[in-house]
C-alpha positions as CSV (number, residue, x, y, z in Angstrom):
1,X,-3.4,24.3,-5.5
2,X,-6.4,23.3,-7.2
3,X,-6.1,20.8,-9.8
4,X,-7.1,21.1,-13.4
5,X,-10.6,19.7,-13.3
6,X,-11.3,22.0,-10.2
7,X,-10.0,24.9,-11.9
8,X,-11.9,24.7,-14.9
9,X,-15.1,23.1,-13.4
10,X,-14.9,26.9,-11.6
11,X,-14.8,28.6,-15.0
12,X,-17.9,26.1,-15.6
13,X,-19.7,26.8,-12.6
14,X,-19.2,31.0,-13.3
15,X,-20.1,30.2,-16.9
16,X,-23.9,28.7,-15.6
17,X,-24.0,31.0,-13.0
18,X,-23.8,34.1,-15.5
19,X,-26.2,32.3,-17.8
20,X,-29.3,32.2,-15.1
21,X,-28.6,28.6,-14.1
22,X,-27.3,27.3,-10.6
23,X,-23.5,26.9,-10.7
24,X,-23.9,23.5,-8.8
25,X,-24.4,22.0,-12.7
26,X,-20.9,23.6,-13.9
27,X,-18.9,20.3,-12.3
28,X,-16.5,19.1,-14.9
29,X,-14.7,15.8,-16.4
30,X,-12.0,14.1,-18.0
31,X,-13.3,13.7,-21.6
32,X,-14.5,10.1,-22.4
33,X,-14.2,11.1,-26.0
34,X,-10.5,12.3,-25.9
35,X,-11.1,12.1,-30.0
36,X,-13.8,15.0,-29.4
37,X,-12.8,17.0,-26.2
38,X,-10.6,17.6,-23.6
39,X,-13.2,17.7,-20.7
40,X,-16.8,17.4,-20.2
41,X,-20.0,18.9,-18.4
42,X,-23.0,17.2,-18.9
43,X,-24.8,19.3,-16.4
44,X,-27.3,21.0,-18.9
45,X,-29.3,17.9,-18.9
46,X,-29.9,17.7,-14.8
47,X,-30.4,21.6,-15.3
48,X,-33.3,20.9,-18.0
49,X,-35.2,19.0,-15.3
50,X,-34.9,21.8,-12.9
51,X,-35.5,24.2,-15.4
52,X,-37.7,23.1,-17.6
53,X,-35.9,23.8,-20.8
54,X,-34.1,22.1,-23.5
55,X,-30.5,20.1,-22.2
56,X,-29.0,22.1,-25.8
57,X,-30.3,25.7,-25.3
58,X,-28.8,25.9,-21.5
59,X,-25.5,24.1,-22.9
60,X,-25.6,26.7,-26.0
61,X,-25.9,29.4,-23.4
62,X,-23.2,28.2,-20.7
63,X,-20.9,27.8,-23.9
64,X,-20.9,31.3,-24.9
65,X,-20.2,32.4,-21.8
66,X,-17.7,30.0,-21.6
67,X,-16.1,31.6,-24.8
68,X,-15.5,34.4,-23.4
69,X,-12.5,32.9,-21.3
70,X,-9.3,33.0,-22.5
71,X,-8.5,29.6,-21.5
72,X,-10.4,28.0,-24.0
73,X,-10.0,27.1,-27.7
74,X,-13.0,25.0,-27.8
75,X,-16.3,25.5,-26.3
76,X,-18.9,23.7,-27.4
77,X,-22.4,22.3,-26.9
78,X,-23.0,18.8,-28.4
79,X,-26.6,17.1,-28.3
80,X,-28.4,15.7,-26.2
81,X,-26.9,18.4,-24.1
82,X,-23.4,17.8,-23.3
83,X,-20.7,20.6,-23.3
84,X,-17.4,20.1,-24.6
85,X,-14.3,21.5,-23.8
86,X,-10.6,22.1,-24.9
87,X,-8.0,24.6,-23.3
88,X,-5.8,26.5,-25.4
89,X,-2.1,25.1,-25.2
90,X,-0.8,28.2,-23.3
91,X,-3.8,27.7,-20.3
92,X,-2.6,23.9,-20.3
93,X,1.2,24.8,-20.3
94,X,0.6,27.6,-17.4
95,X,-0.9,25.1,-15.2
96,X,1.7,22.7,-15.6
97,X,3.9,25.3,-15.0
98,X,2.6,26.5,-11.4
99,X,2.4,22.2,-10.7
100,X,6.3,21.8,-11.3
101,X,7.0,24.7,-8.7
102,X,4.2,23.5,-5.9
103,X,4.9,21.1,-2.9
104,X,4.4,17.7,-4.2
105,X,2.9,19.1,-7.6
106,X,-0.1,21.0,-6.3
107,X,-1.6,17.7,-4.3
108,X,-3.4,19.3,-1.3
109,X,-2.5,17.8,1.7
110,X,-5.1,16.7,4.5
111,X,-6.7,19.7,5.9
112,X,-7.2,18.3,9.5
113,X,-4.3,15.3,9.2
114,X,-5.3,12.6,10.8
115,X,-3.3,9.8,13.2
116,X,-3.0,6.2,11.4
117,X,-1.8,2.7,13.1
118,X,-0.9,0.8,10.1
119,X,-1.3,-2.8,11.0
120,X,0.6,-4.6,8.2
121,X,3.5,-7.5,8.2
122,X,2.3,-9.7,10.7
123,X,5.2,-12.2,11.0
124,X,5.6,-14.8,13.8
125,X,9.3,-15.0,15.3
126,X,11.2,-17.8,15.1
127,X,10.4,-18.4,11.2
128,X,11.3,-17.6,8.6
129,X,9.3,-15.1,6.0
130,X,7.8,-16.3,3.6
131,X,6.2,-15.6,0.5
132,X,2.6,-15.5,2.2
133,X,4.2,-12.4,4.0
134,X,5.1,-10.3,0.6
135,X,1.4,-8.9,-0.4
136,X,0.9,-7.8,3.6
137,X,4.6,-5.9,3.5
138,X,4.2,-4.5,0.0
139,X,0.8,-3.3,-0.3
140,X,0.9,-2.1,3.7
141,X,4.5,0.0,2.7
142,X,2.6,1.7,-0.2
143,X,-0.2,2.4,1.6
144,X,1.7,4.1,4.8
145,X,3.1,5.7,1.8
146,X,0.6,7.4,0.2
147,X,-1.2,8.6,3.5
148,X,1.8,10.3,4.6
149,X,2.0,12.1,1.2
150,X,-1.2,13.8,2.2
151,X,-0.1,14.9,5.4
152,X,-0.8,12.1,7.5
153,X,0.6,10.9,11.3
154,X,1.1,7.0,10.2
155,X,2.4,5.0,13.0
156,X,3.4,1.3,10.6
157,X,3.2,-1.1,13.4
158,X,4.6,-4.8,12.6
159,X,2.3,-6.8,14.9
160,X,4.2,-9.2,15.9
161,X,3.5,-13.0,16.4
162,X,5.8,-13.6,19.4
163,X,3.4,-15.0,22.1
164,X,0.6,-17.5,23.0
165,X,1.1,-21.5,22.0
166,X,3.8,-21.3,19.4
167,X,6.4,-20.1,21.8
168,X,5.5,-22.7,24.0
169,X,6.0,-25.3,22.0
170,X,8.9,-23.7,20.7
171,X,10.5,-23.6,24.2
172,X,9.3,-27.3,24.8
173,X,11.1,-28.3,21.7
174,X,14.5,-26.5,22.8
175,X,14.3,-28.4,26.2
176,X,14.2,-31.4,25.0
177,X,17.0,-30.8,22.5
178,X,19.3,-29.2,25.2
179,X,17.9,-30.4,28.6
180,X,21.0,-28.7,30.0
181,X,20.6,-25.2,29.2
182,X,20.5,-23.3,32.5
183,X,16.9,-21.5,31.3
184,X,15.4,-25.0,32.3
185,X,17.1,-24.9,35.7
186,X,14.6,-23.6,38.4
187,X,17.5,-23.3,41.0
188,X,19.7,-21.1,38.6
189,X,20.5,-18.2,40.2
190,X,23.2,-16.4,38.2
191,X,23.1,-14.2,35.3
192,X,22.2,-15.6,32.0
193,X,24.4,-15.9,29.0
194,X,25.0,-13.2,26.7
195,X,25.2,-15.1,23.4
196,X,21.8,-16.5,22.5
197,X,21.7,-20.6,22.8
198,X,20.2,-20.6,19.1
199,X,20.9,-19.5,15.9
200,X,18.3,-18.4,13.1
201,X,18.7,-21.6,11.6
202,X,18.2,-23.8,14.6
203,X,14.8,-21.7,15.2
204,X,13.5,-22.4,11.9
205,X,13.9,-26.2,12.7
206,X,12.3,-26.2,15.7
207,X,9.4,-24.9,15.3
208,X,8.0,-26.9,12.9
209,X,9.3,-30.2,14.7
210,X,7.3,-29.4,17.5
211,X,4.2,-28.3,16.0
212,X,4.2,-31.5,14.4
213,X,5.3,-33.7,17.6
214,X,2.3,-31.8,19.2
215,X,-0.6,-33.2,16.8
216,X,0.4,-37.1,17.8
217,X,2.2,-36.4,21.4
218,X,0.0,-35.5,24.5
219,X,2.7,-35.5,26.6
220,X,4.6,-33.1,24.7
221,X,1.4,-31.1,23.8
222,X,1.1,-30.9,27.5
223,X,4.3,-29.7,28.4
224,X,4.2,-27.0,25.7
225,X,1.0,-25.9,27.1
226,X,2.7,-25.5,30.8
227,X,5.3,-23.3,29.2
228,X,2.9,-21.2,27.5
229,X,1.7,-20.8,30.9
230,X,5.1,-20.3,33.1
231,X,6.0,-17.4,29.9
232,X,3.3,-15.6,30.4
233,X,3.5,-15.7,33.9
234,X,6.7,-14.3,33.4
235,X,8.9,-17.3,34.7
236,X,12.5,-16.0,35.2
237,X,14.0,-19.0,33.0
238,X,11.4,-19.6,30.4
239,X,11.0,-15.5,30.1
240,X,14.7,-14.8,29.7
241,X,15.4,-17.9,26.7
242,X,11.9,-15.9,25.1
243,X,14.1,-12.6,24.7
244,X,17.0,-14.6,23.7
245,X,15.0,-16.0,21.1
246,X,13.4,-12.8,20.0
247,X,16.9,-10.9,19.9
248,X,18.0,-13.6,17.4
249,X,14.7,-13.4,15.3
250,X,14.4,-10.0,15.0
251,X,17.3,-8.8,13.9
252,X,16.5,-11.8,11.1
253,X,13.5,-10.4,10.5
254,X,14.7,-6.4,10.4
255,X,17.5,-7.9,7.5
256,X,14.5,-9.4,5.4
257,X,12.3,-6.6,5.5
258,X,15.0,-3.7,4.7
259,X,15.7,-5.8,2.0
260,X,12.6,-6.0,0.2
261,X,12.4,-2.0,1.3
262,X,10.0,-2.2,3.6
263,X,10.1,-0.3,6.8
264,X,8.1,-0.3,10.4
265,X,7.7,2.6,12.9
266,X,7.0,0.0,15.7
267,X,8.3,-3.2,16.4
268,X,5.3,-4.2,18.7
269,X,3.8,-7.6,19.3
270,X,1.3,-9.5,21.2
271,X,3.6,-9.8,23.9
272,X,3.1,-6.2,24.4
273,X,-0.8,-6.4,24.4
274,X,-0.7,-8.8,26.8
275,X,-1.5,-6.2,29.8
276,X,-4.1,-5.2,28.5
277,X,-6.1,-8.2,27.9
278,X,-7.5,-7.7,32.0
279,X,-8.6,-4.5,31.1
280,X,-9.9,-5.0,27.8
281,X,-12.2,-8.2,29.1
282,X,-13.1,-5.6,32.3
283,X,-14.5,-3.3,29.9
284,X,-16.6,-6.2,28.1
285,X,-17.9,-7.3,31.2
286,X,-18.7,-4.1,32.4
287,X,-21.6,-4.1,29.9
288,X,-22.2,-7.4,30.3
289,X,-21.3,-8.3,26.5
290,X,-19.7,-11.6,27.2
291,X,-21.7,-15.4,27.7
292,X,-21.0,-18.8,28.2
293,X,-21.3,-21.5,25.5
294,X,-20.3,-24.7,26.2
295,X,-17.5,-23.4,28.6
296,X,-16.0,-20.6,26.2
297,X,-16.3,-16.9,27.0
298,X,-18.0,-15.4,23.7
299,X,-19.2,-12.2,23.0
300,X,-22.6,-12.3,20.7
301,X,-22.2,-9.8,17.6
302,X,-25.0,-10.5,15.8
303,X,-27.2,-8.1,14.6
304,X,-30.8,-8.2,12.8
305,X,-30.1,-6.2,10.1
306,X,-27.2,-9.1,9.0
307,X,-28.0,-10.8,5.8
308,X,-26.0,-13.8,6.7
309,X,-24.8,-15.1,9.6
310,X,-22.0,-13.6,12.0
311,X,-20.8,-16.1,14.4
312,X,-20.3,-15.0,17.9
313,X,-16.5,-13.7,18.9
314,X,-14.8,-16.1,21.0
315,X,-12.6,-14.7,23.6
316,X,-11.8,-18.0,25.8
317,X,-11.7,-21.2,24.7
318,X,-13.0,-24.1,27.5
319,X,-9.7,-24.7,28.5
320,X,-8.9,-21.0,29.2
321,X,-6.8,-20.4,26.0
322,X,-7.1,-17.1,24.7
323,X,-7.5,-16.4,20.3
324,X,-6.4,-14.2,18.5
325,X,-9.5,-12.1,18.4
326,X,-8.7,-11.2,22.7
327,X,-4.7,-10.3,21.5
328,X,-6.7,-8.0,18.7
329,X,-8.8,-6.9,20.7
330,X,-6.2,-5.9,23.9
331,X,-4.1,-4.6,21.1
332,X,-6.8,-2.0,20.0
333,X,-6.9,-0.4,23.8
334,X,-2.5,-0.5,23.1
335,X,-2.8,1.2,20.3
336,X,-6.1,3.5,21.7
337,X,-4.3,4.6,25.0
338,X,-0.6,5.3,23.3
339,X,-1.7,6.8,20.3
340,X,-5.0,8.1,20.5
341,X,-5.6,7.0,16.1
342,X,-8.5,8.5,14.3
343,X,-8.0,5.5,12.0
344,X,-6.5,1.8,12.4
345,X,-6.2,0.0,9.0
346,X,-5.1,-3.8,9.1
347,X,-3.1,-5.1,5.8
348,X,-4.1,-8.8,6.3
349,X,-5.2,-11.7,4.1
350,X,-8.9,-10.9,2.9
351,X,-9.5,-15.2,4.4
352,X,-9.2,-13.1,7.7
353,X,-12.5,-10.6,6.8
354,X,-14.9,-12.9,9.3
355,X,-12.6,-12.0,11.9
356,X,-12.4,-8.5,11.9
357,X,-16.0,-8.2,11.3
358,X,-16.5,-9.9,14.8
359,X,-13.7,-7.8,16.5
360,X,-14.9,-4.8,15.3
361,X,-17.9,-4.7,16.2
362,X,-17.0,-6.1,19.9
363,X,-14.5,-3.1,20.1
364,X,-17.5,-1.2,18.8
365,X,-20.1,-2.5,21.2
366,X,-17.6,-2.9,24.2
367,X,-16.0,1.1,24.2
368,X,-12.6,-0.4,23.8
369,X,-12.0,2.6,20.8
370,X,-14.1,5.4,20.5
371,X,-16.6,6.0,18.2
372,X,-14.8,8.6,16.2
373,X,-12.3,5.7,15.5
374,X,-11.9,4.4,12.1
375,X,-11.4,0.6,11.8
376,X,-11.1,-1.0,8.4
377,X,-9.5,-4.2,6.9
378,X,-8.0,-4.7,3.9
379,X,-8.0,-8.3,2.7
380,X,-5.2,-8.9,-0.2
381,X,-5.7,-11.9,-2.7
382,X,-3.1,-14.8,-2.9
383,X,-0.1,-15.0,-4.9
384,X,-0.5,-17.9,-7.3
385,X,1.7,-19.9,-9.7
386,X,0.7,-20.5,-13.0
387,X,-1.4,-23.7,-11.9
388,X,-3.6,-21.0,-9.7
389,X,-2.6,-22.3,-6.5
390,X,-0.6,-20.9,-4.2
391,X,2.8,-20.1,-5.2
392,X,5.3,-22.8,-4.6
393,X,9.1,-24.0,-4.8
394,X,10.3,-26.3,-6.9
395,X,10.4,-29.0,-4.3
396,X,7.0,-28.2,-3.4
397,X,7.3,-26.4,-0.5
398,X,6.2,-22.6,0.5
399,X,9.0,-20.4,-0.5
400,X,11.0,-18.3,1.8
401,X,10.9,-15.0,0.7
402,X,14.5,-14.5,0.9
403,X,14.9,-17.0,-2.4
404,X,12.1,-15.7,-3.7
405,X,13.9,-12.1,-3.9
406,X,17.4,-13.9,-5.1
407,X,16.1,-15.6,-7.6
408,X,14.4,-12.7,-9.5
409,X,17.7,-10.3,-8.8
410,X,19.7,-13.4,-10.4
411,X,17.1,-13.1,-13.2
412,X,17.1,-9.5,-13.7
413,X,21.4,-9.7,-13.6
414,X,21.5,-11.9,-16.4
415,X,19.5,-10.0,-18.1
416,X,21.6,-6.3,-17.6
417,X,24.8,-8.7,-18.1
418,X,24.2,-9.4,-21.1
419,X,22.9,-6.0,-22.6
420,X,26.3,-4.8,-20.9
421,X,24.3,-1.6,-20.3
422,X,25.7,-1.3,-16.4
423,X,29.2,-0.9,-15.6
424,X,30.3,-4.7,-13.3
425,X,30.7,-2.3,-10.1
426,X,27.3,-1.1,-10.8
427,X,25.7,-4.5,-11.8
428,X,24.5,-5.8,-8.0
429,X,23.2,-2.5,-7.3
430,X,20.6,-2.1,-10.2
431,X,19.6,-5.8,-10.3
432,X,18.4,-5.3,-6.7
433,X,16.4,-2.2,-7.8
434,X,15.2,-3.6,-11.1
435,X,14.1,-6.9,-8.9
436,X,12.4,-4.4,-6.1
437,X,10.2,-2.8,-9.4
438,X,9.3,-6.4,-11.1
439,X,8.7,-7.5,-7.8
440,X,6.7,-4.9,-6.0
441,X,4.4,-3.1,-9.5
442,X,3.8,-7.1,-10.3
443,X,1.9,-7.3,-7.0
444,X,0.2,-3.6,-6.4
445,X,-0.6,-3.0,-10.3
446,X,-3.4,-5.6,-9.2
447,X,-6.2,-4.9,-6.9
448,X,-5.4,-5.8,-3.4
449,X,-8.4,-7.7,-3.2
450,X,-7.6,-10.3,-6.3
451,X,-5.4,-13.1,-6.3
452,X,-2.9,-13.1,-8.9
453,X,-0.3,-15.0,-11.1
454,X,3.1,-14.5,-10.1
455,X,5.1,-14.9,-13.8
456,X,9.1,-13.9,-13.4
457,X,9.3,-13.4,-17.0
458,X,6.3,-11.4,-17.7
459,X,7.2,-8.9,-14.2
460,X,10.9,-9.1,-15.3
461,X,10.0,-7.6,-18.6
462,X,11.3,-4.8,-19.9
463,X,8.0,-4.0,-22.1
464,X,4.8,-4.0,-21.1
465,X,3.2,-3.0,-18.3
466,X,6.1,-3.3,-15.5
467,X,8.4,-2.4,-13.7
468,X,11.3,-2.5,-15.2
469,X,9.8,-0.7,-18.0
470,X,9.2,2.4,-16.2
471,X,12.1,2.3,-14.7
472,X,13.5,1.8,-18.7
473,X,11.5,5.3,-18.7
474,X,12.7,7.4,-15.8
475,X,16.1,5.8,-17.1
476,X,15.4,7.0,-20.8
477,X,14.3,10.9,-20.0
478,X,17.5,10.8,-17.3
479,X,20.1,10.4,-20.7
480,X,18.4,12.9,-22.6
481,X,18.7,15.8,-19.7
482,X,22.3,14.2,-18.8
483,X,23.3,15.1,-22.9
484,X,21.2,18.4,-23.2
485,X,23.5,21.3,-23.7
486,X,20.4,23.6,-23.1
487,X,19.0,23.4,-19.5
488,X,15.4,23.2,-19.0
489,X,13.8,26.3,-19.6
490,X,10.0,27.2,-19.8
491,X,6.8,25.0,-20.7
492,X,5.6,26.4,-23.9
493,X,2.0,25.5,-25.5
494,X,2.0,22.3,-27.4
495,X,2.1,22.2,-30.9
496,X,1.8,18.5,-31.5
497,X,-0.9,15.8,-30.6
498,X,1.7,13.9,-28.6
499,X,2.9,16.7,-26.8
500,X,-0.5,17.6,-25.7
501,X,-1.5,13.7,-24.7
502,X,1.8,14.1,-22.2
503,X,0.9,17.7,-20.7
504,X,-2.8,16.5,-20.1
505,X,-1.5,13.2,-18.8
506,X,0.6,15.0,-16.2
507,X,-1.8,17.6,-15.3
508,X,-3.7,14.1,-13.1
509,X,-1.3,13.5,-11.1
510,X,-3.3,15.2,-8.4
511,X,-6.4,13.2,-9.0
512,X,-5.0,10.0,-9.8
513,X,-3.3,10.6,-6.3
514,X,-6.5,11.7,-4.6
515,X,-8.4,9.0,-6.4
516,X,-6.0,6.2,-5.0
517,X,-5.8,7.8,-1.3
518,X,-9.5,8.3,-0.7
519,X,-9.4,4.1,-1.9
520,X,-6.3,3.1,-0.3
521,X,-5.9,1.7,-3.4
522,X,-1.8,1.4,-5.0
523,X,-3.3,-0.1,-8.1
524,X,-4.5,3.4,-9.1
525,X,-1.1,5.0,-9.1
526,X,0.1,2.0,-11.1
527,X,-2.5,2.3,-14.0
528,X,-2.0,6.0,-13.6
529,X,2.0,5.9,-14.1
530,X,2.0,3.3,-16.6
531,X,-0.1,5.5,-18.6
532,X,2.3,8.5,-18.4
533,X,5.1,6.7,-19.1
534,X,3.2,5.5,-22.2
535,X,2.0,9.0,-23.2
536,X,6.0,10.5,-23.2
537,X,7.5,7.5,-24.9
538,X,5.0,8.2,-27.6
539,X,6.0,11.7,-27.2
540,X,9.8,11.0,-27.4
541,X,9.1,8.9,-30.8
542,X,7.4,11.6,-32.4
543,X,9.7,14.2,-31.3
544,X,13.3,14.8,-31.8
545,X,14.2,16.5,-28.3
546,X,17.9,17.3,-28.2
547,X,18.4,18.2,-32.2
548,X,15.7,20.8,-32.0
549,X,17.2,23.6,-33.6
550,X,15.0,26.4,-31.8
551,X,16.9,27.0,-28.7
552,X,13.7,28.2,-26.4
553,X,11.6,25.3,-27.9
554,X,14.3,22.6,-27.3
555,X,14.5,23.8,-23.7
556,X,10.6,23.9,-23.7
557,X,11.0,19.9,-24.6
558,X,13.7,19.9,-21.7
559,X,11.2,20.8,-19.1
560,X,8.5,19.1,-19.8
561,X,10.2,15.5,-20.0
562,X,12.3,16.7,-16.5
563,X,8.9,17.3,-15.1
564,X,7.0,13.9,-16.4
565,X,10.3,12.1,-14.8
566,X,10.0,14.0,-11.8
567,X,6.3,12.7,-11.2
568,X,6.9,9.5,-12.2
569,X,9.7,8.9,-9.7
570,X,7.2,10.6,-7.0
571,X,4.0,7.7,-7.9
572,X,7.3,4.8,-8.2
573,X,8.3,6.1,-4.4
574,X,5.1,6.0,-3.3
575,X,4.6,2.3,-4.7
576,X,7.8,1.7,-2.6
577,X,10.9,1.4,-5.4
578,X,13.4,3.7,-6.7
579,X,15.0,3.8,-10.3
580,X,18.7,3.8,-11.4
581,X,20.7,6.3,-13.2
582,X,21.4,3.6,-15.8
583,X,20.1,0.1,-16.9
């Protein structure tokens, strides 16, 4: 279904065309003078160039023809040249008519749909999340979101931090605490125990306690070191207390993330790119990418045409220790043999843009993905308190994301107690959902790339831009179809200002959807729904709906408020929360 620009700039382009002027000039607008027009051309004044005549005569001529068309109440030429356009309230309520009965309101789907690894979360097991993992999980769920609206294959792929020094000091740490285990004893022979030897808890203690021992121990440093080493040589005992360890963190981590609504097709890690680090560095030094500098194995990615300086991408430390650039690297080839992508898109702290750069263009220069392949990073902003630093408890410390999501349901259920709007049984339920929309609009209604405030009052609101106040929406036009006695019946041309504001408003959706695909950008559909649900509670003010006393226009009202509800829970699923029947 085309949308309504397209449609019209096709009248536009027929209109030029049967006025002697190249159709190319007929491409159409949203009015930036809503006060004056609808929609705008300004192609007569690139066609005066061409054609050597005055911008108003050709824009005089294209309007005529363009008066011809039913579907216009306005058509008119305004100096220097521009032409400006209004439809007639029955076009406008047609075409809002065929969007309510088309698959996912007329938004064209990818013609040749393409395969996506969604790299986004990017915890490490054996801690706890954080609030330095929310922007990653949030924006990354919205975007897998929005590219499988458009007919997309997305393959939302966890990434896992589950291997390399961390688990070795993690498994240093846990021997000295329980020397006895049987995972430390060499000559074990038997099977090992099904209940895990830790609990989350425990894990969350010891990692930090060893990372710290570590900085002033060598000893100890040393000895986590050797363990990273026996792991990832697969050492029966060090190798089976790893998947005890990741059986207890995972299912930790699958809890957190299905609550905060957040989902991942693949649970993979760097443990699982780990085979194909000898074949990734094969294929490096197969074309002789890869130097030595002062004992490290680095890979040269600077180019001439660089305005500043790209340092070179180091695969092997001196010591032999691999970075995270040869996991990222080994995991491209994963992800390259088992799924073939057209495009890989990493959700990852914009702090981590030098990185990629230099991983990319290894991957690039090395044949590790092919050329057709798609990379691209998006780096998200930090989430700050309201000294602009990075958000903090209380106490001080980084918050875990679990209290971080308590707190603002506790919030939000104070706040629904006391309007006594939500029946008790009901109460826990909506709180969670009203937390999920302060929570999750608060972060994507800003531009991935910018850092923002994180204010539990001003998200929490019920007013403004939030939201909770479009859920206050949905949750408004959901009473007023529960307590019509007339079911929806057929759009009908507007007759007031408001009414047209809201048909025009819907009428976007398609662009505003295109618009925020083609920029992977969640913010869009934020500014875009906020809007709408502006434009109908301006409606709903003006207009009394349900004590209409014309019947067919009453149920005209019906169906234009079930269909601006009906969008607006589409963009709030696609931006990852859901509204309740009541609030």
């Amino acid at each position: 279904m085309q949308t309504l620009t397209e449609k019209i700039t096709a009248l536009a382009q027929e209109a030029f065309a049967a006025a002697g002027y190249d159709a190319a000039y007929g491409k159409v607008t949203v009015s930036n003078r809503p006060d004056l027009c609808q929609f705008q051309c300004n192609g007569a004044l690139a066609a005066a160039k061409q054609y050597r005549c005055a911008p108003m005569a050709i824009a005089e001529a294209v309007a005529e023809k363009l008066r011809e068309n039913g579907a216009f109440a306005t058509a008119a030429a305004c100096a220097p040249g521009f032409l400006n356009l209004t439809l007639t309230g029955e076009a406008l309520a047609a075409y809002l008519s065929d969007m309510a009965h088309a698959d996912r309101f007329g938004v064209e789907p990818e013609a040749q749909p393409k395969t996506v690894v969604l790299d986004y979360g990017g915890p490490n097991v054996a801690k706890p999340l954080h609030i330095g993992h929310l922007r990653s999980a949030i924006i990354g769920e919205s975007v897998k979101r929005i590219l499988r609206f458009f007919g997309n294959k997305v393959i939302g792929d966890i990434h896992l931090g589950d291997w390399g020094l961390q688990m070795g000091l993690i498994l240093a740490e846990a021997q000295q605490r329980h020397p006895d285990l049987c995972y430390f004893d060499p000559n074990y022979t038997g099977a090992y125990p099904e209940k895990p030897p830790f609990t989350v808890s425990e894990l969350e203690e010891i990692y930090p306690a060893a990372s710290a021992k570590s900085k002033t121990d060598e000893a100890f440093a040393a000895k986590a070191h050797d363990f990273t080493r026996r792991l990832q040589e697969r050492e029966k005992g060090p190798f089976a207390l790893w998947q005890k360890i990741m059986e207890v963190s995972l299912a930790d981590l699958r809890k957190n993330y299905e609550n905060l609504g957040v989902s991942f097709d693949a649970w993979l890690g760097e443990s699982d790119a780990q085979p194909y680090v000898a074949p990734m560095l094969a294929k490096i030094e197969e074309k002789h990418l890869a130097v030595e500098s002062d004992g490290a194995l680095v890979v040269p990615v600077q180019r001439e045409d660089d305005k500043k300086e790209i340092p070179p991408c180091i695969l092997k430390k001196s010591d032999g220790a691999t970075l995270y650039a040869t996991t990222d690297l080994a995991t491209m080839l994963q992800r390259e043999t088992d799924f073939h992508p057209d495009w890989i898109l990493y959700i990852v702290d914009k702090r981590q843009s030098l990185h990629f750069e230099q991983v990319f263009r290894v991957a690039r220069m090395a044949g590790i993905i092919r050329d057709e392949t798609a990379l691209q990073h998006i780096g998200f902003g930090t989430m700050n308190g309201a000294d602009g630093k990075p958000f903090k408890t209380r106490e001080g410390g980084v918050m875990r994301l679990e209290r971080l999501i308590a707190e603002i349901t506790d919030f939000v259920r104070g706040k629904i107690t006391e309007n006594q709007t939500v029946a008790d049984d009901q109460v826990d339920a909506v709180a969670k959902m009203i937390a999920m929309a302060a929570l999750k609009y608060g972060d994507l209604s800003n531009q991935a790339t910018k850092d923002y405030v994180f204010d539990i009052d001003r998200f929490a609101a019920f007013e403004g831009n939030t939201g909770p106040y479009l859920l206050y929406t949905i949750v408004r036009i959901k009473s007023i179809l529960a307590r019509a006695e007339t079911a929806p019946g057929a759009l009908r041309a507007p007759e007031t200002a408001e009414e047209t504001n809201l048909m025009l408003t819907i009428s976007r959706f398609a662009d505003e959807m295109t618009a925020a695909y083609r920029a992977t950008a969640p913010n869009t559909i934020c500014a875009y729904v906020y809007e709408l649900a502006g434009a109908f509670n301006q409606f709903y003010h003006t207009t009394k709906i349900l004590s209409e006393p014309d019947e067919a226009k009453r149920a005209g009202y019906l169906a234009l408020i079930s269909l601006a509800k009906n969008v607006m829970e589409t963009c709030i699923d696609l931006l990852g929360f859901a509204a309740p029947e009541k609030m």
